[in-house]
N, C-alpha and C positions, 0 to 999 in steps of 0.2 A: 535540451538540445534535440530529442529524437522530435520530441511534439514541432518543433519547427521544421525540421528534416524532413521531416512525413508530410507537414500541410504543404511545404515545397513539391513536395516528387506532386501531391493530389493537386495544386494549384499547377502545375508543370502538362500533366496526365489530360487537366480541363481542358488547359489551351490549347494543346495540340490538339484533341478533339474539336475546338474549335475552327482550327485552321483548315482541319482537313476535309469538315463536314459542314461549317455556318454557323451561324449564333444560334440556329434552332437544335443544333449537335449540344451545344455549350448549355442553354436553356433543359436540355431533356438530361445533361451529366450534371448539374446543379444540387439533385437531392441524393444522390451517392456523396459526390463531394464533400456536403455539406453535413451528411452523416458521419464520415470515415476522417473528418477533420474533427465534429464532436467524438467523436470512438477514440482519436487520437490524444487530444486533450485526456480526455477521462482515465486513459490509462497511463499517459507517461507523465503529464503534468500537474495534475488535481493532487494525486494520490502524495500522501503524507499523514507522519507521525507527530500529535504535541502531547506532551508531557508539561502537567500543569501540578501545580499543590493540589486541586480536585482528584486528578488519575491522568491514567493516557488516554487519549483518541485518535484513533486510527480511524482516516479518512479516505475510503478506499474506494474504485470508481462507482461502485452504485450503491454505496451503504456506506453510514459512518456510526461506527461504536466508539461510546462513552465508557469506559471502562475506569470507576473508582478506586482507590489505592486500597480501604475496604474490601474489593470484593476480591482481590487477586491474593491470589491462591500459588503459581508459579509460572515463571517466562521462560520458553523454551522457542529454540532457535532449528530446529530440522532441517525446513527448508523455508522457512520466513520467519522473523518475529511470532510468536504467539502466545499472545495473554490467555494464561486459565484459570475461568472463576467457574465457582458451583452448576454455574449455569451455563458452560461453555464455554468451547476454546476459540478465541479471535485470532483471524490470520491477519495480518497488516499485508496490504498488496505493496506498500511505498518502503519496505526494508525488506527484502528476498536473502532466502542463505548466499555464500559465494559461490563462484566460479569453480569449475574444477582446475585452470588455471590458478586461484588466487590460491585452492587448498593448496597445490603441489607446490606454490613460491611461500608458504608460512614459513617463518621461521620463529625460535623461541624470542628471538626478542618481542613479537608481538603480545606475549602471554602476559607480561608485568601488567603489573596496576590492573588486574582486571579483580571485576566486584566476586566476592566469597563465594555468591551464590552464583556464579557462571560453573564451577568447578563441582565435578562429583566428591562422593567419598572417598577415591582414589586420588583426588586433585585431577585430573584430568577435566579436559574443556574440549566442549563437543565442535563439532568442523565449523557450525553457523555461529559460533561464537565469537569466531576470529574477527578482532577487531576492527581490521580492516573492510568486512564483509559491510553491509548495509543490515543486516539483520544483528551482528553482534555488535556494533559500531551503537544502533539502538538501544539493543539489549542491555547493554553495559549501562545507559543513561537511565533504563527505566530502573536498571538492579540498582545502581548507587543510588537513587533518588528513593525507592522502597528501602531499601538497606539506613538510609538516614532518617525516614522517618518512621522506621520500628525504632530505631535505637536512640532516639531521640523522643520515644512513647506520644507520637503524635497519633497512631496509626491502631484504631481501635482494633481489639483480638476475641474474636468467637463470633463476628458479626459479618462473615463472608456469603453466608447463605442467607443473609436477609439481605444485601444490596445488591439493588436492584443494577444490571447492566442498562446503557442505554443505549438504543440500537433504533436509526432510521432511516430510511429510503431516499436516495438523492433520485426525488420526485419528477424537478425541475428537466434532470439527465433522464430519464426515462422520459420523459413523455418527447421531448424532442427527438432521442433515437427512435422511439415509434413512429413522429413523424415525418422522417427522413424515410423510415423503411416504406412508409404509406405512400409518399411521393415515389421511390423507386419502383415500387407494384405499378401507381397509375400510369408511372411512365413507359413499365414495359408492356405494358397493357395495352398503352393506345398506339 
């Protein structure tokens, strides 16, 4: 909903430019546009979490990590999802903690059915846990899903620091925001 909302107000933003200036206004507001509609995309609608038999991946606007059910080590929710293996802690962009609204509305019934490993030694469950949030709401899918395949000895043990994360540059998204920014330069140039 926001990625539409936004290419509305930026599709909205063009045309009045163009009404007010000609189609050579509308022609020179073209590679802002067409930047800040990709920038929009990339952040409110690409970005997303799968969870496979493999591991999770987090597909976040300019990078996407591979992360094996092997190399994970522990999920922690602060202020977003984030998987830690030997090799580093992944934030997910597409599962953020809550709201300080959403903290101050928890109430205990949200707490049931939540996976073993969301809860301290004390049972207590950290605030990005809360189910309702987009990071605990996660979190909970990747715990039960690790949680069933230790217990289920699917999930080899002492072989976290040999697998490999996998982590790559959404290319594609970079190179076209550069050349939106490149257009914007010659445009304010000439």
């Amino acid at each position: 909903m926001s990625t539409i909302a936004s290419w509305a107000v930026i599709a909205g933003l063009t045309a009045a430019r163009g009404f007010e200036d000609g189609t050579g206004a509308v022609l020179r507001a073209l590679p802002l546009a067409i930047g800040l509609g990709l920038l929009a995309w990339l952040v409110f609608w690409h970005p997303r979490v799968e969870v496979s038999d493999e591991g999770v991946t987090m597909v976040n606007p300019l990078r996407t990590v591979t992360v094996p059910w092997a190399a994970l080590i522990n999920v922690e929710t602060q202020y977003s999802l984030t998987l830690v293996t030997p090799h580093g802690r992944y934030r997910a962009w597409a599962a953020p903690g809550p709201g300080r609204h959403q903290v101050l509305t928890a109430g205990n019934d949200e707490l049931t059915g939540m996976p073993r490993t969301a809860r301290d030694a004390r049972g207590a469950v950290a605030i990005g846990d809360l189910p309702g949030a987009p990071s605990g709401h996660v979190a909970g899918i990747v715990r039960r899903r690790w949680e069933h395949l230790a217990e289920n000895e699917q999930l080899p043990i002492g072989v976290a620091d040999d697998t490999p994360v996998v982590t790559h540059w959404n290319r594609v998204a970079i190179v076209l925001l550069a050349l939106a920014l490149l257009g914007v330069v010659v445009v304010a140039l000439t």
